[in-house]
C-alpha positions as CSV (number, residue, x, y, z in Angstrom):
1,X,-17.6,-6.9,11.5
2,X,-15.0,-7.9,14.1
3,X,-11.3,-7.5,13.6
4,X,-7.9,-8.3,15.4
5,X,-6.2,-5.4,15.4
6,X,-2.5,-4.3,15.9
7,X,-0.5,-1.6,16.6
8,X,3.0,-1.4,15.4
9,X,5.5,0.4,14.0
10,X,6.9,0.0,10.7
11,X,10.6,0.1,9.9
12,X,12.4,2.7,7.8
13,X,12.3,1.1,3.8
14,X,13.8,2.2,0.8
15,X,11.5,1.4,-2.0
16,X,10.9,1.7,-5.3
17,X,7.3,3.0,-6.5
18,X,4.8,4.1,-9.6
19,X,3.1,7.4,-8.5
20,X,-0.5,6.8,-10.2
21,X,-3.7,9.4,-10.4
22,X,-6.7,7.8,-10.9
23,X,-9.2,5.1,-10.3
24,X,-8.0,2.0,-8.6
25,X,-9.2,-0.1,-11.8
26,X,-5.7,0.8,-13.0
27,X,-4.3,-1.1,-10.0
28,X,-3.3,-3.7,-12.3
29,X,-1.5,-2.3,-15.0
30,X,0.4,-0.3,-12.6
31,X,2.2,-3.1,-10.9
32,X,4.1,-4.5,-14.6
33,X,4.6,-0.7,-15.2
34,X,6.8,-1.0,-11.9
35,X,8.3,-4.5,-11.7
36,X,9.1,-3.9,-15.1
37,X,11.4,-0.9,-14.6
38,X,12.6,-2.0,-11.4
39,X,13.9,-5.4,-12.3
40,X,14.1,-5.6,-16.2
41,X,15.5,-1.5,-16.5
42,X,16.9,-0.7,-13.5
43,X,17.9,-4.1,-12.3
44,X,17.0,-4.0,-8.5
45,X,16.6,-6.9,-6.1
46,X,12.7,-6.8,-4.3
47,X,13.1,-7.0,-0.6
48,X,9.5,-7.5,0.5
49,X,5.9,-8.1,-0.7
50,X,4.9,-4.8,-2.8
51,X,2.7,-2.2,-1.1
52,X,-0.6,-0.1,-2.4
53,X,-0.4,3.4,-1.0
54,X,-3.7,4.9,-0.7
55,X,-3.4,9.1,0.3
56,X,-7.4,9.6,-0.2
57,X,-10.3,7.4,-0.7
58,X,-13.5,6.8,-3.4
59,X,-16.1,9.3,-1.5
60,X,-13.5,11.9,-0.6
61,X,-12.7,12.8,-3.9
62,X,-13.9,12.3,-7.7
63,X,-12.1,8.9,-8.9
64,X,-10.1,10.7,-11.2
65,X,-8.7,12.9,-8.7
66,X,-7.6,9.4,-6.7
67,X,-3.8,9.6,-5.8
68,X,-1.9,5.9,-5.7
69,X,1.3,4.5,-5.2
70,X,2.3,0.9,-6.4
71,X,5.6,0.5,-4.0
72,X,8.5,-2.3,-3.8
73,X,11.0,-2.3,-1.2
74,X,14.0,-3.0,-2.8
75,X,18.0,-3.7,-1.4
76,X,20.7,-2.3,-1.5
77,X,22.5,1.3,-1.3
78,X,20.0,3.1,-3.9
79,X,19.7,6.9,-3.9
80,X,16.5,8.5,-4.1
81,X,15.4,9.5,-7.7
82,X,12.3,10.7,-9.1
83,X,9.4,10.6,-10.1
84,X,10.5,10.5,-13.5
85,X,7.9,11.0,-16.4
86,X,6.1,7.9,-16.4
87,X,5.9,8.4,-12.1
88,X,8.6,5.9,-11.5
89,X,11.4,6.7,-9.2
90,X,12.6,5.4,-5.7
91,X,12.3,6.9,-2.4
92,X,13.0,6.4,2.0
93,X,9.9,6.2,3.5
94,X,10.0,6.4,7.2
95,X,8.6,4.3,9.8
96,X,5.8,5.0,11.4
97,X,3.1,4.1,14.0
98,X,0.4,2.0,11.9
99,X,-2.8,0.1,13.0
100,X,-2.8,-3.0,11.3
101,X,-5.3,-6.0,10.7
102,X,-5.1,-8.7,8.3
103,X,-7.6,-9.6,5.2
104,X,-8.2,-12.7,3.3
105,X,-10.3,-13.0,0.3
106,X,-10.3,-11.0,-3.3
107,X,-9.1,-7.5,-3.8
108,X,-12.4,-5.9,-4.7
109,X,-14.4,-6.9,-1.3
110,X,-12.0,-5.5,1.0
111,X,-13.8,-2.3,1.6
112,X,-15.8,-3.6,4.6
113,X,-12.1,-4.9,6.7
114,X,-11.2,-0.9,5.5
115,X,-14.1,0.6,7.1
116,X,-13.9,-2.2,10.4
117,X,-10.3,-0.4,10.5
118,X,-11.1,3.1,10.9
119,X,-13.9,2.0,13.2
120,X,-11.4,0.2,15.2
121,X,-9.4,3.2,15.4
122,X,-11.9,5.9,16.2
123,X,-13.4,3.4,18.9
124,X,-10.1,3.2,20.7
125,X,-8.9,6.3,21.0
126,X,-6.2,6.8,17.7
127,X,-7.0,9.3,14.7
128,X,-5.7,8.7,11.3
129,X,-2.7,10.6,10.7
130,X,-1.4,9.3,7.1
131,X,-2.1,7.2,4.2
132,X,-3.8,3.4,4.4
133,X,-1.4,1.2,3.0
134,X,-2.6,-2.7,1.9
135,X,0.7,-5.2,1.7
136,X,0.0,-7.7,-0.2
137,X,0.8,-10.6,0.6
138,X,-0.4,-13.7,-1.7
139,X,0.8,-13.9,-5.5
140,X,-2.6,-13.2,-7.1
141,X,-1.0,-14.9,-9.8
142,X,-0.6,-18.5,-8.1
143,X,-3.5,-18.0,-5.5
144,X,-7.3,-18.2,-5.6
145,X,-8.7,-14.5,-5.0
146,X,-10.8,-15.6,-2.0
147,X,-7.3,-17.5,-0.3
148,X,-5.1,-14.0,-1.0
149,X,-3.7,-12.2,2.0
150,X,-3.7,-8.9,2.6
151,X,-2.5,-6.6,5.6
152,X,-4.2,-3.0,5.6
153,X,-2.6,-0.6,7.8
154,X,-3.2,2.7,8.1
155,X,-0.8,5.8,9.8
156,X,-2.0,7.0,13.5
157,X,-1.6,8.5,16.6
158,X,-3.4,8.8,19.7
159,X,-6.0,11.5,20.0
């Protein structure tokens, strides 16, 4: 599979998040679980599309041993804070130097564009050096699954 790849470096965000273990089937209830602390409890304004945060991957580990963020950046002066029981709290998350492509179609057949990505990156001479992160960027609620956008990016540096 071919791919356009980027590499880029992300800004500094402060960002409110849902720290979740598991499989990613529970990717949708964890995304009301957050939206609805951060904007009915808590009251804080989103500042960009929300963010999956992937720190291993279905192979490496059992599915239950899976370990997820569901992230928001949000405005504003907010202190860090958390997790808190339920895994909900807000924290700075630096930038860093990400390779990035872009993905169009439903959630569940992005694995190939994942697995293009760390091709890409082996093949031209970076190493993964932190999570793979998916921004998504299409309302799933108000667009078909095969016209939703996606960006994966995932941390490197040059080997």
């Amino acid at each position: 599979m071919a791919i356009e790849v980027t590499v880029k470096n992300t800004e500094p965000r402060t960002v409110a998040f849902v720290a979740m273990k598991g499989p990613y089937t529970k990717i949708p209830e964890a995304f009301p679980k957050l939206f609805g602390w951060l904007i009915g409890e808590k009251g804080y304004i989103p500042a960009g599309p929300p963010i999956g945060v992937y720190f291993n991957a279905p192979g490496e580990v059992p599915d239950e041993e899976l370990l997820w963020e569901i992230q928001c950046p949000i405005g504003g002066d907010v202190a860090p804070s958390g997790p808190d029981e339920r895994g909900l709290g807000v924290k700075r998350v630096e930038g860093a130097e990400v390779a990035s492509t872009m993905y169009k179609g439903p959630y569940d057949q992005v694995a190939a564009t994942w697995e293009a990505l760390a091709g890409w990156i082996v093949d031209n001479g970076y190493e993964i050096a932190g999570a793979g992160e998916e921004v998504y960027l299409s309302d799933p609620d108000k667009t078909p699954p095969e016209e939703l956008i996606t960006e994966l990016r995932c941390v490197v540096r040059k080997r």
